[in-house]
C-alpha positions as CSV (number, residue, x, y, z in Angstrom):
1,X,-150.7,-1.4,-92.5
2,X,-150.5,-4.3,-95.0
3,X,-153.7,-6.4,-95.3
4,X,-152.3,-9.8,-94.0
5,X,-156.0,-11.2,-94.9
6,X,-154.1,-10.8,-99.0
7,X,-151.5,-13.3,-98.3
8,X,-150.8,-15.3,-101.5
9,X,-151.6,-18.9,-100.0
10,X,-154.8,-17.0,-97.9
11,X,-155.8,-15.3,-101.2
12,X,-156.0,-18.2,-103.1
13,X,-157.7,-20.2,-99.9
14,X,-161.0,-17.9,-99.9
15,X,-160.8,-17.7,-103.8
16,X,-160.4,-21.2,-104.5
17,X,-157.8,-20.5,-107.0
18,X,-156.0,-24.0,-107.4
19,X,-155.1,-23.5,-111.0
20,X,-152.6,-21.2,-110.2
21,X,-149.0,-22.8,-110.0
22,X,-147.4,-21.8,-107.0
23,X,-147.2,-18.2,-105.5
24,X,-146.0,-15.3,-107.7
25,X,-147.6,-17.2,-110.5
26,X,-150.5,-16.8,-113.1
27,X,-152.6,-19.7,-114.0
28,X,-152.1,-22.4,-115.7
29,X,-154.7,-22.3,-118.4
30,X,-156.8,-25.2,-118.9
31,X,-155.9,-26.9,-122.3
32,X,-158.6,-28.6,-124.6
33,X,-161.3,-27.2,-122.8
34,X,-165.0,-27.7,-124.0
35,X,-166.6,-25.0,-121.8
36,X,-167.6,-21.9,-124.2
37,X,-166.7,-18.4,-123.2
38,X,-168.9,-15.9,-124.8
39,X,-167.1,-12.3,-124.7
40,X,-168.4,-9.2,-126.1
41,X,-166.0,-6.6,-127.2
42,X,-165.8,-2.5,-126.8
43,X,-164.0,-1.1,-128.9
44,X,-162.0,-2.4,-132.1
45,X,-159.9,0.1,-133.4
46,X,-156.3,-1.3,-134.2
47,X,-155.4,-2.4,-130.5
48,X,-158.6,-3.8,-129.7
49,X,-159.1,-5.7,-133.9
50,X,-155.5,-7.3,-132.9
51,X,-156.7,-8.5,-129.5
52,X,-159.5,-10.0,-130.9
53,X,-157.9,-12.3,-133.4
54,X,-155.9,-13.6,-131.1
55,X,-159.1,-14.8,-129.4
56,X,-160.6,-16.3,-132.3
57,X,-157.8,-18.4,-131.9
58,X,-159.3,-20.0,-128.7
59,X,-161.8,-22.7,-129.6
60,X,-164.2,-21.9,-126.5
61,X,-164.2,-18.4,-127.6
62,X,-167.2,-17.5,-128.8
63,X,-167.8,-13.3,-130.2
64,X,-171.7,-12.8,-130.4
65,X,-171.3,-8.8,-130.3
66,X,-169.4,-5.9,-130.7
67,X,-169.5,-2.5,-130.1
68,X,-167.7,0.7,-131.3
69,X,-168.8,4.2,-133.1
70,X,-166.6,4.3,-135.7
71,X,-168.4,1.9,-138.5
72,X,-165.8,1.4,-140.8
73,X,-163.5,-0.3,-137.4
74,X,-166.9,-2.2,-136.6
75,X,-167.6,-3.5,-140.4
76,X,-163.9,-4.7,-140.4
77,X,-164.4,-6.8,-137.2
78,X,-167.4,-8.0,-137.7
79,X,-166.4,-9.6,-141.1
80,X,-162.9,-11.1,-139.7
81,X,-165.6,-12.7,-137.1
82,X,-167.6,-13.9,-140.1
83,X,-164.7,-14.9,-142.2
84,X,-162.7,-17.0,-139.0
85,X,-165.9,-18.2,-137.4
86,X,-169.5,-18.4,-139.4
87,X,-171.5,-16.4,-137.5
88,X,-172.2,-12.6,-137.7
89,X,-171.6,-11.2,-134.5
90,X,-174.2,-8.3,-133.9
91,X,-173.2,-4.6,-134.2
92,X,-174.0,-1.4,-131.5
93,X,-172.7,2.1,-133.1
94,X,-175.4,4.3,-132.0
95,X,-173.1,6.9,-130.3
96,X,-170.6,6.3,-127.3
97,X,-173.0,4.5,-124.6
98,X,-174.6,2.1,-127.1
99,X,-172.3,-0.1,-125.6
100,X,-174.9,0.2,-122.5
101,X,-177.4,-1.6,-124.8
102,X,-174.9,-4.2,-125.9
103,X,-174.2,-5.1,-121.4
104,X,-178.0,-6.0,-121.2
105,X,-177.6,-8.7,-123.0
106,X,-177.8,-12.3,-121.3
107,X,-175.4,-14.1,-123.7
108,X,-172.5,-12.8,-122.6
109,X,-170.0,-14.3,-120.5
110,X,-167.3,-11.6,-120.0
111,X,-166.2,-8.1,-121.7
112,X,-163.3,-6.9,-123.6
113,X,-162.7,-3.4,-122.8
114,X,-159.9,-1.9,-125.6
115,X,-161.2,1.9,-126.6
116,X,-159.2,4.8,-125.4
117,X,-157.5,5.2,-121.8
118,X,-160.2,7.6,-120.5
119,X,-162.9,5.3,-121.4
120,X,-161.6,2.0,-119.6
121,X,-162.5,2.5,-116.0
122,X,-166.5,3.7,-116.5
123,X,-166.7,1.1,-119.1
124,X,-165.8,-1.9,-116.8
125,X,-167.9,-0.5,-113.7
126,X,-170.8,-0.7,-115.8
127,X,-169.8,-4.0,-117.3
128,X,-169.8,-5.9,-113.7
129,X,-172.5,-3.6,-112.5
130,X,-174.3,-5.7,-115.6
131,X,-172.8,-8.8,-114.5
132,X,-170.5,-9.4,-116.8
133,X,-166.6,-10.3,-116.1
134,X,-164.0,-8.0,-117.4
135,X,-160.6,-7.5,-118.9
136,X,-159.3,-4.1,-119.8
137,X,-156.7,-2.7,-121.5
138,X,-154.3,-0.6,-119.5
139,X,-154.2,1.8,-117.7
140,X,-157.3,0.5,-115.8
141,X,-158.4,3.9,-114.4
142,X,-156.8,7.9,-114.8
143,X,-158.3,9.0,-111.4
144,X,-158.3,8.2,-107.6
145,X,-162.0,7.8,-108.0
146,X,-162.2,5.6,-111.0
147,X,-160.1,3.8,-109.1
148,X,-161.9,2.8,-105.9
149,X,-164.8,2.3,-108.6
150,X,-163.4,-0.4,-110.2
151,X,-162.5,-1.7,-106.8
152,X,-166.2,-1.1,-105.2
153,X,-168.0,-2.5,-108.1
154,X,-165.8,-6.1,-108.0
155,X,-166.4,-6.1,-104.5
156,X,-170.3,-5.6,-104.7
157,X,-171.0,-7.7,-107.7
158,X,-168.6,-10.4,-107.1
159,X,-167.5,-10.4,-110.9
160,X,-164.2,-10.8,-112.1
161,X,-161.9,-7.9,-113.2
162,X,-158.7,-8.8,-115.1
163,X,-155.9,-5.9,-116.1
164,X,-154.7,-6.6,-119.7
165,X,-151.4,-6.5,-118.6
166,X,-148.7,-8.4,-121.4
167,X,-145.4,-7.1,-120.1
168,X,-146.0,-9.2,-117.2
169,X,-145.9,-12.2,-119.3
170,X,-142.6,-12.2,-121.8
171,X,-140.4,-14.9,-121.2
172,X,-137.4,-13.2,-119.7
173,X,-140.3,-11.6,-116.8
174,X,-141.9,-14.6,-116.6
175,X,-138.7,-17.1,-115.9
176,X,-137.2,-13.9,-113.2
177,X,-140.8,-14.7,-111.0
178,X,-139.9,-17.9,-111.0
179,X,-136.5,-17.3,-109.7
180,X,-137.7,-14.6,-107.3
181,X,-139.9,-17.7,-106.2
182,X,-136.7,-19.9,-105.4
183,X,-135.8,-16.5,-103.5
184,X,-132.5,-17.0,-105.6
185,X,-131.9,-13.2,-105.6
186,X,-132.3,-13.1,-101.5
187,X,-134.2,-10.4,-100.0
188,X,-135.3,-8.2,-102.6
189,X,-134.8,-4.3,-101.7
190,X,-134.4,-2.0,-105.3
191,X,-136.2,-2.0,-107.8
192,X,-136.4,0.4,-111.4
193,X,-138.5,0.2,-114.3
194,X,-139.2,2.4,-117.1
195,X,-141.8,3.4,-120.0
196,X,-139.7,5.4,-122.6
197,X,-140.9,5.7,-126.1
198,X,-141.4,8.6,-128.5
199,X,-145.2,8.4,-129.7
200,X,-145.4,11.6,-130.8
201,X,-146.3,10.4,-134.0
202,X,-149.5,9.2,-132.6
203,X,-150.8,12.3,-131.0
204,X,-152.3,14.2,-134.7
205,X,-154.5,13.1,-137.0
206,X,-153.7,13.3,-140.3
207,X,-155.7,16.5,-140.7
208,X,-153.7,18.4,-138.1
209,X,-156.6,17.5,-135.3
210,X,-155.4,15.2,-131.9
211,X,-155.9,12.2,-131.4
212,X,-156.7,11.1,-127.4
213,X,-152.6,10.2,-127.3
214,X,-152.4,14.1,-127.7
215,X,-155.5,15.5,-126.0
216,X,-153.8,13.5,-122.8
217,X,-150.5,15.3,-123.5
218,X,-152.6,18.9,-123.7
219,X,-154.2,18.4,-120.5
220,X,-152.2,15.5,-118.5
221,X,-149.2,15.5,-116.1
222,X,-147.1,13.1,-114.4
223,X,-146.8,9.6,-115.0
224,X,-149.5,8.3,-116.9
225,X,-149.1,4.8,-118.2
226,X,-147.1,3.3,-115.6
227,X,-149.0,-0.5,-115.8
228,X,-146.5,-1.6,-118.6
229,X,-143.1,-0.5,-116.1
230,X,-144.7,-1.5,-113.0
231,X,-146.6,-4.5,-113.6
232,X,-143.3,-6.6,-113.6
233,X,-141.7,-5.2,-110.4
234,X,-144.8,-5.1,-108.6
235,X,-145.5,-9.1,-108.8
236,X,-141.7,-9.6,-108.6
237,X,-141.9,-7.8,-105.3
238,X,-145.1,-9.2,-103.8
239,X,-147.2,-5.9,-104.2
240,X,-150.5,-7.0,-102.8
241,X,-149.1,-10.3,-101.0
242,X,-146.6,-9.4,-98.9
243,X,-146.1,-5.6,-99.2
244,X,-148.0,-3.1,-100.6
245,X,-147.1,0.3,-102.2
246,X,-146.8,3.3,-99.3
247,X,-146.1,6.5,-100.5
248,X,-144.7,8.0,-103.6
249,X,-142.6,11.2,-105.0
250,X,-142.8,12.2,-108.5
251,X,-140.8,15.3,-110.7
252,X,-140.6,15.9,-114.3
253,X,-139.1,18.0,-116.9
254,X,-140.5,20.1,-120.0
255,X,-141.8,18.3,-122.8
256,X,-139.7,20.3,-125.3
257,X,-139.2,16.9,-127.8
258,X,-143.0,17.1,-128.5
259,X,-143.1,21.4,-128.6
260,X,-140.5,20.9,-131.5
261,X,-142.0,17.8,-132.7
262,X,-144.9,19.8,-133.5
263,X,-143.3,23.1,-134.5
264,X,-141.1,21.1,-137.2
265,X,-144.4,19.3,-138.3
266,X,-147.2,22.2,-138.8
267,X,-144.6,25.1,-138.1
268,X,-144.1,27.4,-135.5
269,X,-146.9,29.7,-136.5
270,X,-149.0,27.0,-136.7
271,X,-152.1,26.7,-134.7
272,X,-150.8,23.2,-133.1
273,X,-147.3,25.0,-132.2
274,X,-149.7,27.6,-130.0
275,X,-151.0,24.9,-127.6
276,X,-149.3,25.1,-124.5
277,X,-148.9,21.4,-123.4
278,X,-148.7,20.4,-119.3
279,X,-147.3,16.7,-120.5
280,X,-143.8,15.7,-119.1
281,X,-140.9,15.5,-120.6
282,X,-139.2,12.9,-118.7
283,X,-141.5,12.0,-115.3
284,X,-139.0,10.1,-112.4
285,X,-141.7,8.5,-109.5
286,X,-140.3,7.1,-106.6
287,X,-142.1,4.1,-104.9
288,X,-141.5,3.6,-101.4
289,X,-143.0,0.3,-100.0
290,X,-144.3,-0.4,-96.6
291,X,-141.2,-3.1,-95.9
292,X,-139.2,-0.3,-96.9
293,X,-138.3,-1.2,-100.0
294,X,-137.9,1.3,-102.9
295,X,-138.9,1.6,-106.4
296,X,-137.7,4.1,-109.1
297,X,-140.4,4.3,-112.1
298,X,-139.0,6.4,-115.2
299,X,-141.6,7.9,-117.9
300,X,-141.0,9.3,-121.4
301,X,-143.4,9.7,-124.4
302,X,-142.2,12.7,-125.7
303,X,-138.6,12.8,-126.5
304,X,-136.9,11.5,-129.5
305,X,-134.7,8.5,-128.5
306,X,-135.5,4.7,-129.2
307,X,-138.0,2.9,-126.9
308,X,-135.9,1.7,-123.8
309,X,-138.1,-0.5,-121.5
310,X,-135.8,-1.9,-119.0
311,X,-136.2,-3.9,-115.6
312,X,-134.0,-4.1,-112.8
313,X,-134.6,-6.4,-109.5
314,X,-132.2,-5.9,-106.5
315,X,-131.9,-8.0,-103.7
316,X,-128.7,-9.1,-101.4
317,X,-127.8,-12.5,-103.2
318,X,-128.6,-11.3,-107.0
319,X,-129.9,-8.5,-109.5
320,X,-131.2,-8.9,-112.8
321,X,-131.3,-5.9,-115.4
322,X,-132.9,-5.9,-118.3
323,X,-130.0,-4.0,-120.8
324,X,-127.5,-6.3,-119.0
325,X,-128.1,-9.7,-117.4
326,X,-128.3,-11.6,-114.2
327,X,-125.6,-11.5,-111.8
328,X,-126.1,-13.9,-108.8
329,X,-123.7,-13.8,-105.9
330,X,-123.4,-17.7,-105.4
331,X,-122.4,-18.6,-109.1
332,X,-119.7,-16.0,-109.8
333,X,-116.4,-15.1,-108.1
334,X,-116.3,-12.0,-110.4
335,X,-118.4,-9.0,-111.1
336,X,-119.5,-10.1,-114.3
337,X,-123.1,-10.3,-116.2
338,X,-124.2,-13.4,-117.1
339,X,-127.3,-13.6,-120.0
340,X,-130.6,-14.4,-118.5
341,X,-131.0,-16.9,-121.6
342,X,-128.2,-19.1,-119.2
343,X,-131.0,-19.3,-116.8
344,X,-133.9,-20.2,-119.1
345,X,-132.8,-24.6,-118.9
346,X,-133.7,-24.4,-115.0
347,X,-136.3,-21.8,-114.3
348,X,-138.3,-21.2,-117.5
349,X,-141.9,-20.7,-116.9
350,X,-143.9,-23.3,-117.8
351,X,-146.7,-21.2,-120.3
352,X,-143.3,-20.4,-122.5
353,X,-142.3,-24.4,-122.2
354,X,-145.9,-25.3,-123.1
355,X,-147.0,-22.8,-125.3
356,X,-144.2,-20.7,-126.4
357,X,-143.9,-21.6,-129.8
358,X,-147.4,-20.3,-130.3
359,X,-147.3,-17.2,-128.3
360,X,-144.1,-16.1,-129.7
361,X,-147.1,-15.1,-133.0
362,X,-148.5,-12.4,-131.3
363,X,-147.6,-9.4,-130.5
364,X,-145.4,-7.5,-127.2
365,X,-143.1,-10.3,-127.0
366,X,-146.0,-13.2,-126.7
367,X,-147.7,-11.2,-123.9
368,X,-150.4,-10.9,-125.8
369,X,-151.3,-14.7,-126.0
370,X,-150.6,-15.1,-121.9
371,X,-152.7,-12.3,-121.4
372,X,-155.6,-13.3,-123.3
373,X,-155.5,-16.9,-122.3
374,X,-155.6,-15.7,-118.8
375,X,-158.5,-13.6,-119.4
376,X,-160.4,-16.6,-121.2
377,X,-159.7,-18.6,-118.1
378,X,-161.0,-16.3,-115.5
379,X,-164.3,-15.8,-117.4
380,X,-164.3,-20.0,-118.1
381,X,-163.5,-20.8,-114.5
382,X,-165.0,-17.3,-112.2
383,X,-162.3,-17.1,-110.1
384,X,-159.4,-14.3,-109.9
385,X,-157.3,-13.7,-112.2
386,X,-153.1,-13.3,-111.8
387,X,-153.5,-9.6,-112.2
388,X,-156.5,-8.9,-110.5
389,X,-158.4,-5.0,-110.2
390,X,-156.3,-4.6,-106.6
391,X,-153.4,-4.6,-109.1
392,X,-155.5,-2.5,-111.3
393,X,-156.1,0.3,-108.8
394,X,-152.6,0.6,-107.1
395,X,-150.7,0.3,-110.2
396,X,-153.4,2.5,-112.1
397,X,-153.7,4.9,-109.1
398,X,-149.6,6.1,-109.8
399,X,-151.2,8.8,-112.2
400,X,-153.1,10.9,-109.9
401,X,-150.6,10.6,-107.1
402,X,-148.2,11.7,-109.5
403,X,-149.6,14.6,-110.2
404,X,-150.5,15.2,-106.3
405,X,-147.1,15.3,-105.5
406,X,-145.5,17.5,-108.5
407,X,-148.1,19.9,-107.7
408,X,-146.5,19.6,-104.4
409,X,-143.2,20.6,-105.6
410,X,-142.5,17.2,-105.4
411,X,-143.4,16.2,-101.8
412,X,-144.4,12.6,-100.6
413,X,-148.1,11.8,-101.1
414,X,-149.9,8.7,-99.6
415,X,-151.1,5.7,-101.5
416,X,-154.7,4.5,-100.0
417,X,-154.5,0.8,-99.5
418,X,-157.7,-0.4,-101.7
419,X,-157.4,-3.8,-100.8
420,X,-159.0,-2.5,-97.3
421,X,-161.9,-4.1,-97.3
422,X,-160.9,-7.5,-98.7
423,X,-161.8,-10.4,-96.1
């Protein structure tokens, strides 16, 4: 059954969330603040080195350490610290849990978690387990057990866990919650959303060895980085508010765009061509909420086509698709499209009329900026963030169940409801 104790205006009641707008929405982020926010970072590779000049970019940021094994990646973002800031933010390379050592510390406010998917889930247990608030990069956990980790460990140490989610935060998502919020679309009861693009680039090292993005491809199955294609629909749809996910179905075809990605690149006799990979080619999920509503989630890493990361929101007085518009039943005697930039004058979000111009900078669209600002807020202020680790585990917890159900031939499998034991 749905937790009605997670109501949006009873969530924010017991939190004491007032900075948030109105329901569906993130913060508003303090402006001029004077409060410092000291973060320490894991892992600065090029993901986690972009992530972290955007928050040098925050005055109340403070960096005083960082951690990650490869030196040369630490050197480099220890001197853009040096070369933005003054100080000299101190180093921890001594093997993958010197980052351990770096969590005792007592000057630090919050942690940014940005190494490699496997790593993210044990690295922010033992962050709040240290006391320290957290953001990390997505997927927030690969298992059904990292999951309920994350969720334990914010529920015993009453820190705060934030998903680094920035497709939730482009202007075009941002100004469709806020439309959702004037229930403009009715009663919403479809939605799709996908993660297609060909990375296969990304999966060797030059020397022929994997990277992680390939070791996950070798050993992996199902959907697994759905955060960037559900986040969206799942706040659009009141996932954790008013409805929660219920059950799920998932197929998927042979990867055979990576097996002659690879065979064209090292050759077929090549020891990479031998490796018999359990990835998917194209993964469908179906999403089946407890109101009943329904939610088709499409992923593809492997095949050779351009990126094509689409949205669409159904409801009975309105849809909006991504690759096409926004139709709305009340403003159109015909079946015709109308661009979603028509909308923007009435129910733009207010981060992109405030901050916009600045966020537009960084990287995915400006996501990156919203994101981080968020982040910096929920460590400044304690209190929960818009995409908080209840997001984290349900949206994260899509890549076991996947992988459930196609062992399954495909049959339905159960989400657990992790927000069970939120009062």
């Amino acid at each position: 059954m749905i937790n009605t104790n997670l109501s949006r205006r009873g969530f924010l009641a017991t939190s004491g969330m007032a900075a948030l707008m109105a329901a569906g929405s993130p913060a508003i982020r303090a402006e001029n603040t004077t409060d410092t926010v000291r973060i320490g970072i894991i892992g600065v590779g090029g993901r986690g080195t972009a992530l972290m000049q955007i928050l040098l970019h925050f005055p109340e940021v403070t960096i005083p350490a960082i951690c990650d094994i490869n030196p040369e990646h630490l050197g480099r973002a220890i001197q853009i610290v040096e070369t933005v800031r003054g100080n000299t933010p101190d180093g921890y390379q001594e093997g993958p849990y010197d980052y351990r050592r770096m969590l005792e510390r007592d000057d630090l406010d919050a942690i940014l978690v940005t190494t490699p998917a496997e790593w993210h889930a044990v690295m922010s247990v033992d962050a709040m387990k240290a006391g320290k608030h957290v953001g990390s990069e997505v997927p927030g956990a690969n298992s059904m057990e990292e999951c309920w980790a994350l969720v334990r460990a914010k529920e015993e140490t009453g820190k705060r866990y934030m998903l680094l989610e920035n497709y939730n935060y482009t202007r075009d998502r941002m100004m469709v919650g806020n439309m959702v919020e004037k229930q403009l679309f009715g009663e919403l009861t479809y939605a799709e959303c996908s993660y297609i693009h060909d990375v296969n680039t990304l999966r060797f090292y030059p020397d022929g060895s994997m990277t992680w993005r390939g070791e996950a491809m070798r050993t992996g199955f199902g959907n697994q980085y759905p955060t960037h294609s559900l986040g969206p629909v799942s706040k659009w749809m009141g996932i954790h508010e008013t409805d929660r996910f219920k059950s799920l179905v998932s197929m998927q075809s042979r990867p055979v765009g990576l097996e002659k990605f690879v065979k064209d690149r090292f050759g077929e006799d090549s020891p990479q061509a031998q490796i018999e990979w359990t990835a998917a080619g194209m993964n469908v999920t179906m999403i089946k909420t407890e109101m009943d509503r329904l939610i088709t989630v499409y992923y593809d890493t492997n095949s050779p086509r351009p990126a094509d990361i689409f949205y669409l929101l159904q409801g009975d007085k309105g849809v909006f698709d991504s690759r096409r518009g926004i139709y709305l039943v009340e403003d159109s005697d015909a079946e015709q499209w109308s661009s979603w930039q028509n909308y923007l004058e009435a129910h733009d979000h207010d981060y992109w009329r405030l901050r916009g111009e600045e966020a537009a900078q960084t990287g995915h669209g400006g996501g990156d900026y919203f994101v981080l600002s968020d982040f910096v807020e929920m460590a400044r202020s304690d209190e929960e963030p818009f995409i908080n680790v209840y997001d984290s585990a349900a949206w994260s917890a899509v890549i076991p169940l996947s992988q459930e159900s196609i062992r399954k031939g495909g049959c339905s499998v159960e989400f657990p409801d992790f927000t069970k034991n939120l009062t």
